[in-house]
C-alpha positions as CSV (number, residue, x, y, z in Angstrom):
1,X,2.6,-10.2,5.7
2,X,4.6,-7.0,6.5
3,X,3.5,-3.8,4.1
4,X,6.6,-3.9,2.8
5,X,6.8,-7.5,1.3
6,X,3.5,-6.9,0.1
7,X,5.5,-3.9,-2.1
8,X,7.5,-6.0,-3.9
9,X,5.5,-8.9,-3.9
10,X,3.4,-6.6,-6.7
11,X,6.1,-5.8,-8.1
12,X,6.5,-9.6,-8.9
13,X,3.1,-10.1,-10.2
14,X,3.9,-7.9,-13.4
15,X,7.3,-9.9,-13.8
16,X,5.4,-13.7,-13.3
17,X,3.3,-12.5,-16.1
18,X,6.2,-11.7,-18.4
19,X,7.6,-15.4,-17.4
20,X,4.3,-16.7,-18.1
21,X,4.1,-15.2,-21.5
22,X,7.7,-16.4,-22.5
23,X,9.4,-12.9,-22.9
24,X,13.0,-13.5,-24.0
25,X,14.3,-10.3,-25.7
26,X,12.9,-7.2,-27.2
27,X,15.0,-8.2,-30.3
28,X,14.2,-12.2,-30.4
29,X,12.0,-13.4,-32.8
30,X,8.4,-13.9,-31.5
31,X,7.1,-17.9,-32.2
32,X,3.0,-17.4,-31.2
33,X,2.6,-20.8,-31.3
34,X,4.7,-21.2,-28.4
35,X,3.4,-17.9,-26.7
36,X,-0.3,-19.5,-27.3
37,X,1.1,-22.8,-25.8
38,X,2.5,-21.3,-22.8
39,X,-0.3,-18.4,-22.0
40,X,-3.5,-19.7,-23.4
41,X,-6.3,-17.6,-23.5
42,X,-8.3,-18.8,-20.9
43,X,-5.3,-18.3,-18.8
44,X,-4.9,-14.9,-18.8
45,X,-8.3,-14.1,-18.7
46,X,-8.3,-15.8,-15.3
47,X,-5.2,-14.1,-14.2
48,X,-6.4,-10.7,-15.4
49,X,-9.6,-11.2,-14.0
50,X,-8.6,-12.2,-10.7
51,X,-6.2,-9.5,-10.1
52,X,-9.0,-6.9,-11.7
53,X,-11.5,-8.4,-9.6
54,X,-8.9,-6.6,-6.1
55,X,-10.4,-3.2,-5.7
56,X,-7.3,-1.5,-5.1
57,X,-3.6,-3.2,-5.5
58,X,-2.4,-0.3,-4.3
59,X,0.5,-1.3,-0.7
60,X,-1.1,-1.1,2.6
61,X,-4.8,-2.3,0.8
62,X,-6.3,-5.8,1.0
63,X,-6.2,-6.4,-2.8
64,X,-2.3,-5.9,-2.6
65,X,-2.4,-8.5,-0.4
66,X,-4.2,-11.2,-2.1
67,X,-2.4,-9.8,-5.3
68,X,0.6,-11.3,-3.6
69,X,-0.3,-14.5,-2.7
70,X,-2.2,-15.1,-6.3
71,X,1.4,-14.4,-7.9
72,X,3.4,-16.2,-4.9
73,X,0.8,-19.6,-5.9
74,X,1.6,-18.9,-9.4
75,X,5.1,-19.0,-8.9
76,X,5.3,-22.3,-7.0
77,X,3.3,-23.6,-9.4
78,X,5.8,-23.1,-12.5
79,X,8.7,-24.5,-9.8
80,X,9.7,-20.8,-9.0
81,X,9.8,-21.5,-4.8
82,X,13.5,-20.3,-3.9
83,X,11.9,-16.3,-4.3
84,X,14.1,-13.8,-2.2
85,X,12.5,-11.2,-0.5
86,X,13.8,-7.8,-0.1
87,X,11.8,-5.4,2.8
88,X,12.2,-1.7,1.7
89,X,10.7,1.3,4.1
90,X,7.5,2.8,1.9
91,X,4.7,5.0,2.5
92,X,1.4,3.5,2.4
93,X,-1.5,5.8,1.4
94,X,-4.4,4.0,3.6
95,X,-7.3,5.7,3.0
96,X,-9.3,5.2,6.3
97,X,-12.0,7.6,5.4
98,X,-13.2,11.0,7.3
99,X,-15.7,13.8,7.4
100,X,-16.1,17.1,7.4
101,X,-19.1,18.4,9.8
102,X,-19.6,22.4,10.0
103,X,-21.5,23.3,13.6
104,X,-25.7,22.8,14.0
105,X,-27.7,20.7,11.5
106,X,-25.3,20.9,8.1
107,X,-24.8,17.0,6.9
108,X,-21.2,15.7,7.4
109,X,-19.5,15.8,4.0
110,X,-17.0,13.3,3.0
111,X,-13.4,13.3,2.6
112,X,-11.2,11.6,0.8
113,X,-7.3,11.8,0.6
């Protein structure tokens, strides 16, 4: 999947779990019941410890990735399957690793971005 569909794809996992918990209104009456009915428990522990369970979410890593297609199942399973994609130019901050290594027998030190 191209980096940038990954982008919003996460951007869609944070909405899915506003559908899930039956979010109407900021002003609308709350009936738990319902919000129990519809988001169990068990539920979101699963979700929340799947998407914990990534590393890093952030677009360009592998847990963005399979962030996306958690949320993309998700959706098909509540009927949600005519989802539009929009591809947006972004920066991805891939953090491939490197050293720094000063001349004779000094140990390389690592750098991070």
């Amino acid at each position: 999947m191209p980096r940038n569909r990954t982008f919003i794809c996460q951007t869609l996992y944070g909405i899915a779990a506003l559908l899930a918990l039956g979010v109407q209104s900021a002003f609308a009456s709350v009936n738990y019941d319902d919000l129990r009915a519809l988001a169990p428990e068990s539920r979101l522990r699963e979700t929340i410890g799947f998407l914990a369970g990534l590393d890093s979410r952030v677009t360009g890593y592998p847990g963005a990735e399979q962030a996306t297609r958690y949320v993309e199942r998700q959706f098909n399973e509540i009927g949600l399957d005519d989802i539009t994609l929009h591809k947006y130019d972004v920066s991805v901050p891939v953090e491939k690793g490197g050293f720094l290594q000063v001349e004779g027998d000094s140990p390389p030190i690592d750098l991070h971005g």
